[in-house]
N, C-alpha and C positions, 0 to 999 in steps of 0.2 A: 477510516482505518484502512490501511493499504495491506492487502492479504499476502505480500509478502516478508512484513516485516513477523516475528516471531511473537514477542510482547502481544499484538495486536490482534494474533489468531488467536493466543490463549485467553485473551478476556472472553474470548468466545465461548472457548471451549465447556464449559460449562454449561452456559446458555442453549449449547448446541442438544449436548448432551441430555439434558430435562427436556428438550423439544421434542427429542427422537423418538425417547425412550418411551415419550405416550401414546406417541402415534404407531410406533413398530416396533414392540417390545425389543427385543435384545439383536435388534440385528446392527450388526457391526456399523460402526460410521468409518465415515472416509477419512483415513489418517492425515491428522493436520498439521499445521506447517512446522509447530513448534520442536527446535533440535530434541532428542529425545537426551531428557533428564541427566545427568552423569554421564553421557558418552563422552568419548574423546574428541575436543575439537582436531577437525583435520587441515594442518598446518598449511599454507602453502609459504614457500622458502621467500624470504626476501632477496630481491634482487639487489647487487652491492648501487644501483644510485638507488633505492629503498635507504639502507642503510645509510646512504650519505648526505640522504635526505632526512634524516632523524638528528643529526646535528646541523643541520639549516635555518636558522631563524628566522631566514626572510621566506619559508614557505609553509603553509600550513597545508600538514597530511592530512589528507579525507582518504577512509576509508570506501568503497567504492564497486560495485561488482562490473565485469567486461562485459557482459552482453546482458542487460535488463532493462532493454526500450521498455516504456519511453521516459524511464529513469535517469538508465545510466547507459555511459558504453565504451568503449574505448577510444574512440574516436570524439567524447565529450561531447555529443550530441545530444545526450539526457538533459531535460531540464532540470534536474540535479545538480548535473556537471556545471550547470550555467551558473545556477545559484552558489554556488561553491565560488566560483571563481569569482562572481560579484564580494562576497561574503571577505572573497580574500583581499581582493583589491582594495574595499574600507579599511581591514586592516593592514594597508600599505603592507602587504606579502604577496605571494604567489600561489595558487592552485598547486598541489602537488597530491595527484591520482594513486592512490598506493592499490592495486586493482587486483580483484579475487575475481575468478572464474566460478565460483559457487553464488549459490543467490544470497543476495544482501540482508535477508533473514539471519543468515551466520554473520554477519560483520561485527556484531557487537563481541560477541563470545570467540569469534577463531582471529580478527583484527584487532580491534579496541582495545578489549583486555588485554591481549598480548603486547601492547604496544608497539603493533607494526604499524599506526596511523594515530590521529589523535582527536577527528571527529566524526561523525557518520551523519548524514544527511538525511531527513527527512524520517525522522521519529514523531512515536504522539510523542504531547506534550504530554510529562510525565510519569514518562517510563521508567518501571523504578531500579531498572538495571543501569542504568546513566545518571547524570546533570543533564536536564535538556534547558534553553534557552526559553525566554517568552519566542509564542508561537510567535512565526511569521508568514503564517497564512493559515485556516481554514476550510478544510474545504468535505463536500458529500459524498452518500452515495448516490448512485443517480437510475434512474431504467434509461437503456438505450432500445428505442422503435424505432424504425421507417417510418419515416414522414408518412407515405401513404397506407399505413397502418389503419385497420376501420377498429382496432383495439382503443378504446379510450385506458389509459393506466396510467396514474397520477398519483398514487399511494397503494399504499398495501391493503385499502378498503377498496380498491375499486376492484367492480366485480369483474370487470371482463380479466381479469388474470386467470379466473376458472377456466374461459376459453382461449389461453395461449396453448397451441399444439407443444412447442418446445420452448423454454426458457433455461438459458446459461446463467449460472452463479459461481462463485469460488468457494467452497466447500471449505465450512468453519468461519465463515464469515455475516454479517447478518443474512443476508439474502438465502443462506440456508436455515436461520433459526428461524423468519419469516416465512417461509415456504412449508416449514414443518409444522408452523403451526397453523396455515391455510390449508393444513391436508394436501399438500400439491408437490412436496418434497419426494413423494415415489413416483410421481409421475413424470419427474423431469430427471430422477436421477440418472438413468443409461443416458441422454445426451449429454449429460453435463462432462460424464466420463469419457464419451466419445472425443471432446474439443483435449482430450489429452490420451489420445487413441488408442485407453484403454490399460492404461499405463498401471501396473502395482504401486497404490499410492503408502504402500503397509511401509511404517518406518523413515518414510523418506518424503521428502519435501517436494512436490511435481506441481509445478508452477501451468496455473490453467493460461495460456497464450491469451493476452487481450488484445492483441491484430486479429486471430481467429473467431471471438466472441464477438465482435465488431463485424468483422466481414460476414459472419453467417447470419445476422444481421439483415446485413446490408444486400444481402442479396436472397433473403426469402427460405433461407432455412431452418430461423431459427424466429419466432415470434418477438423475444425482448430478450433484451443482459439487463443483469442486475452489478453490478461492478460500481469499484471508490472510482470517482471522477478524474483523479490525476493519472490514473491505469491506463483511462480507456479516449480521455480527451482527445489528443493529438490526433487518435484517428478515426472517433467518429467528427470533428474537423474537415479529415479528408477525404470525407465521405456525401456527398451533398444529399443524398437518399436520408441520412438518418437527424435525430434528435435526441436530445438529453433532456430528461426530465426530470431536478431534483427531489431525490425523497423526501417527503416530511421529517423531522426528526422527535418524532410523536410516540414511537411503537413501542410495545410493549410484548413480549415471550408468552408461554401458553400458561405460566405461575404467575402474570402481573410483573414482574422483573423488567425493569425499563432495555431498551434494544436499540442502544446509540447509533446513529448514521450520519453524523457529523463530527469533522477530527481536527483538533488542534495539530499541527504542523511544528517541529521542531529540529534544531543541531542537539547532538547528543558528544559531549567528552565523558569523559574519566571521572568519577565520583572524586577523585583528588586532585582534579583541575578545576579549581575554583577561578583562578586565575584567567586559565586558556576560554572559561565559561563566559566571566565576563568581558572580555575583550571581544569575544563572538556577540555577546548581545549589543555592546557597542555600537559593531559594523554592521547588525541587522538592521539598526535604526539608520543607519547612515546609509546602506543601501535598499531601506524598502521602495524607494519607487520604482530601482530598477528590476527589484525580485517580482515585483505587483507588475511588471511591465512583461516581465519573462513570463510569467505563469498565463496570463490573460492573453498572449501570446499563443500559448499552448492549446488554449481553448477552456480552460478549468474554469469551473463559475466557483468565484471566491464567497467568501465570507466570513464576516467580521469577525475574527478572534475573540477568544474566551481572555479577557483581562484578567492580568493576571492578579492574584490572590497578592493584599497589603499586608 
C-alpha cells in the first residue's frame, strides 16, 4: 500500500482509528492522507498541448504528479514514468505526461475524473473509485535497518522493536496500526513528526520524505523505517549501510482484524473505459518483462501477484 495514494490510507483509517483509541483514549490522530470528503477539487488549468493531446490517439495520457520521487517526476525519472512508457509502447502510442504539482493522492479526483488524463499509475488493485487492470506487480512492506544494527527485527513479533530508540512510519498506514498496538506508537510519535519538521498535518495531506526516513537511517538517527518498498527501494539501494527486510504478511490489529502488508499493483481508467482498460491489460502482458526488469531495477523485492478472480 503506497501511503500516498488516498483509496489506500483510508482502508486504514479505520484500523487506525480502533488501534488508537485503546491505547490513548481520545487523543487526536494525525490527519490522513485521504482528500477530505466533499471539498473542492483544486483544478490545475490544462496547458493547450494538454488539450491537444486529448484528441491524439497515438498517445496515451497518464495522469502524473511533478515531483514525487521515486515515483514520479518531471523529468520521467519515476519508475512510474518508466512503466508508463513501456505500457505505451505495447500499445504502439506514446507516453503523454499530463503533470499536477500536487501529490498523486489527488489524481484520481482533481485529473482522472476530470478528464484531464485517462490513466493513473500504480493503484491497488481494486480501487473501487477506478477499473484497475490485473496487477502488474506485487509488492510489501518492509523495515529498513543498518546492516550493522545489533537490533535483530524481522516481524512485528520480534522483540527487539521494544528497544528501537526511534522508529519512522507514515502515519495511517500499517506501520502505525502495528505500532499502536505494540504499545510503541507514543513513543515514536514526536520523531515521526520531526521527518516532516513539524508540519500541521490537520486537513492536509504532508507527505512524510522517504530520502529523509532512509537517510536517518543510514546514518544512525534513527533505529528502523517501516515504509511500502517501492517508497523507499531506490535509496535504501544507494545506500550500502542499509537492508530491507520484508514484512510477514501475517498481522492482525488489537480487534483480530487482519493488517495487510502486501499490495496488488495496478493502471487505474475511468469506470467507463472499459475499452481503454482492456487494451492496457493487453500491453501489461506484452510488456511484463520489461516492467519486471524496471522495478527489480529499482531495487523493489517483487512478488507474485494475486491472480486474478474467474
Amino acid at each position: 500500500m503506497s501511503p500516498r495514494n488516498s483509496a489506500k490510507i483510508v482502508k486504514f483509517s479505520a484500523a487506525v482509528a480502533i488501534a488508537v483509541t485503546s491505547v490513548i483514549g481520545l487523543c487526536a490522530l494525525p490527519a490522513l492522507a485521504a482528500p477530505t470528503e466533499g471539498a473542492a477539487p483544486v483544478k490545475s488549468a490544462p496547458t493547450e498541448a494538454d488539450l491537444n493531446a486529448a484528441k491524439d490517439a497515438t498517445l496515451l495520457r497518464i495522469c502524473a504528479a511533478a515531483d514525487e520521487l521515486p515515483y514520479s517526476n518531471r523529468d520521467r525519472s519515476g519508475f512510474e514514468n518508466k512503466i508508463a512508457e513501456a505500457i505505451a509502447e505495447a500499445m504502439g502510442r506514446k507516453a503523454y505526461f499530463v503533470w499536477n504539482s500536487k501529490s498523486a493522492i489527488y489524481a484520481v479526483r482533481d485529473q482522472l475524473n476530470i478528464k484531464m488524463c485517462d490513466a493513473v499509475i500504480g493503484l491497488d488493485t481494486g480501487d473501487d473509485r477506478v477499473l484497475t487492470t490485473r496487477a502488474y506487480y506485487r509488492a510489501p512492506y518492509v523495515f529498513v535497518q543498518n546492516k550493522a544494527s545489533k537490533l535483530k527485527i524481522e516481524s512485528w513479533e520480534s522483540p527487539d522493536l521494544a528497544l528501537a530508540e526511534k522508529i519512522s512510519f507514515v502515519p495511517g498506514t500499517p506501520g502505525q496500526v502495528m505500532l499502536t498496538k505494540l504499545d510503541l506508537f507514543n513513543k515514536h510519535f514526536n520523531y515521526m513528526h520531526s521527518l516532516t519538521n513539524f508540519q500541521d498535518r490537520r486537513n492536509k495531506y504532508t507527505r512524510v520524505p522517504p530520502q529523509r526516513m532512509v537517510g536517518e537511517v543510514g546514518d544512525g538517527t534513527a533505529d528502523l523505517a517501516v515504509a511500502f518498498a517501492p517508497e523507499v527501494a531506490r535509496f535504501v539501494k544507494a545506500n550500502d549501510k542499509l537492508k530491507m527486510t520484508v514484512i510477514p504478511d501475517n498481522n492482525v490489529r488489537v480487534d483480530g482484524e487482519r493488517v495487510p502488508h502486501h499490495f496488488d499493483q495496478s493502471v487505474g481508467v475511468r469506470k467507463d473505459d472499459k475499452d481503454l482498460l482492456a487494451a492496457i491489460d493487453a500491453a501489461i502482458e506484452m510488456a511484463r518483462p520489461k516492467i519486471e526488469a524496471l522495478l527489480k531495477e529499482e531495487g523493489i523485492p517483487l512478488l507474485s501477484p494475486t491472480p486474478p478472480r474467474t
